[in-house]
C-alpha positions in Angstrom: 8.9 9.9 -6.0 10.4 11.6 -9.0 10.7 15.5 -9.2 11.0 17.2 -12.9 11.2 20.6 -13.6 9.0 22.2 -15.8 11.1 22.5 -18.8 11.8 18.9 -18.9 8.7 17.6 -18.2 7.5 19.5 -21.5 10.1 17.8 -23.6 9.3 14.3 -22.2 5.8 14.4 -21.0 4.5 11.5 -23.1 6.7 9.7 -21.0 5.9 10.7 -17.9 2.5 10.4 -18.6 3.0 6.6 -19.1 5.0 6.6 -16.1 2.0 8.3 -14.3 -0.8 5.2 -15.4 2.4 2.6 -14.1 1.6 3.9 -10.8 5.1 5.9 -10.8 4.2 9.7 -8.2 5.8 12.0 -10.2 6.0 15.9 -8.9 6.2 18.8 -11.8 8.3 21.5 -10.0 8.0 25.1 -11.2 9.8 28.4 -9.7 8.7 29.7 -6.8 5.4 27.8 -7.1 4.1 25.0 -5.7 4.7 21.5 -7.3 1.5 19.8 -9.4 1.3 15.8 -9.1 -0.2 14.6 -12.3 -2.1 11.4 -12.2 -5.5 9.5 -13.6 -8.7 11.4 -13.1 -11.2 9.5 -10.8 -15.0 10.0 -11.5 -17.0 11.4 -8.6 -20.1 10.1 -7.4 -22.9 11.3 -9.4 -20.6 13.1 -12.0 -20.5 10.4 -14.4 -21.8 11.7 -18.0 -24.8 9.6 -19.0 -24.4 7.2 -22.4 -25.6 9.1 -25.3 -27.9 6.6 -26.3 -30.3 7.7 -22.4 -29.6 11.3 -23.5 -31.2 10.6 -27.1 -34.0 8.6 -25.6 -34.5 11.5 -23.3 -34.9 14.0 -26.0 -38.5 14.4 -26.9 -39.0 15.8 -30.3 -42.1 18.1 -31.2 -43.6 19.2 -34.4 -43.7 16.9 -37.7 -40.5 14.8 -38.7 -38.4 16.3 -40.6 -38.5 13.6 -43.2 -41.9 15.4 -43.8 -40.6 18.7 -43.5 -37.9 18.0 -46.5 -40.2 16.6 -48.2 -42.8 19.8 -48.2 -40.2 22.3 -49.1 -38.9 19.8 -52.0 -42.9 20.0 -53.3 -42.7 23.6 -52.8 -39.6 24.1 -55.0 -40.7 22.1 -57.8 -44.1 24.8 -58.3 
């Protein structure tokens, strides 16, 4: 396991961060605090976002379109 200190992990962290998705534990020290261990984000059970098409489908629209709604203002403008 690799241990950087804080300044240098700024000036390289692209690299570390490719390091990090190699598999490569890597510890980010800091003074007098505890050191952080960067690595991929895992999804949790039930916290995966939804695809946007399900979200759109889900969305249920109310009043006339809005195709119609142009429309009638555009007539409007013209008088």
């Amino acid at each position: 396991m690799t241990q950087v200190p804080l300044r240098e992990a700024q000036d390289c962290l692209e690299d570390l961060l490719a390091r990090v998705e190699e598999g490569e534990e890597i510890l980010i020290t800091r003074p007098g605090r505890p050191p952080v261990r960067p690595g991929p984000v895992q999804p949790h059970e039930g916290e995966v976002l939804p695809s946007l098409r399900r979200w759109r489908d889900s969305l249920e629209g109310t009043g006339e379109p809005l195709s119609e709604t142009v429309r009638q203002q555009r007539d409007e403008d013209r008088c």
